[in-house]
C-alpha positions in Angstrom: 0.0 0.0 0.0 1.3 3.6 -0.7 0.9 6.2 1.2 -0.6 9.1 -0.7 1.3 12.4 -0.9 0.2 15.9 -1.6 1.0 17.4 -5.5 4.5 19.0 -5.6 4.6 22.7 -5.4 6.7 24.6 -7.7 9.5 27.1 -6.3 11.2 29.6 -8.5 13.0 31.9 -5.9 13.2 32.8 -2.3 9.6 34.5 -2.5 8.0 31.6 -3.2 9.9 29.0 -1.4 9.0 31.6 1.9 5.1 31.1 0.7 5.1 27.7 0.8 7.0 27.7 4.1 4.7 30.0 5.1 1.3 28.1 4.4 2.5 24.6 5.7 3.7 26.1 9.4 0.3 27.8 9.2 -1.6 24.6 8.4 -0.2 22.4 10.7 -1.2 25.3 13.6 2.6 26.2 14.3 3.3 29.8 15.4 6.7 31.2 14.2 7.5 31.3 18.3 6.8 27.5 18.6 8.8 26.8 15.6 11.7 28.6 16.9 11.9 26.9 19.8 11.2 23.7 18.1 14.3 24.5 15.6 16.2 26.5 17.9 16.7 29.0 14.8 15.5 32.7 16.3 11.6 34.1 15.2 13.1 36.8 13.8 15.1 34.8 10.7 12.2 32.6 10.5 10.0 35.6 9.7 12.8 36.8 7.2 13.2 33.2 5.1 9.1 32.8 5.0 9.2 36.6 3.4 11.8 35.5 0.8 14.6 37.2 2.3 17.1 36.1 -0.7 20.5 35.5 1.4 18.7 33.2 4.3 22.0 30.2 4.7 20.4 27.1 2.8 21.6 24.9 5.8 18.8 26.8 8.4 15.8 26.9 5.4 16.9 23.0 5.3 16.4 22.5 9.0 12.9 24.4 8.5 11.8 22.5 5.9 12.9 19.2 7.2 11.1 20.1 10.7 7.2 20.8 9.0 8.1 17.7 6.7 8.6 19.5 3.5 10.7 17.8 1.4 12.8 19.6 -1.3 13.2 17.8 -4.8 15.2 18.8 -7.7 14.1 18.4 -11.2 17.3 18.3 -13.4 16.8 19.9 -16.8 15.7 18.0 -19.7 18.4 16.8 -22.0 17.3 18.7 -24.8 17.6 21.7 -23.0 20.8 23.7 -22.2 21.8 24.4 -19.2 
């Protein structure tokens, strides 16, 4: 049996990866207080990365991601398009 997953949601830039950060800490009833202490990364560059602050460390958006169980995948680019 396989467990059914939710559609993937396409990110472009920091804006939009913030959004979706955003709505999922939001739907699972997390404040931006509770996920700071559950992350132990401060409110204040929580707030920054879910409003697309473009120079957020990749290592801390990561450990965000990871801890509301979003999971990033990379789509490589056809081979009939150049890099």
């Amino acid at each position: 049996m396989s467990i059914p997953t939710a559609p993937a949601i396409p990110v472009y830039d920091p804006e939009s990866l913030g959004h979706v950060i955003r709505k999922t800490r939001k739907a699972l009833k997390i404040t931006q207080e509770e996920l700071s202490l559950q992350t132990g990364i401060s409110r204040t560059t929580i707030r920054a990365i879910e409003r697309g602050k473009e120079s957020a460390h990749v290592g801390l958006v990561m450990q965000i991601c990871r801890d509301l169980g979003l999971m990033i995948a990379l789509t490589p680019p056809r081979s009939d398009q150049t890099p």
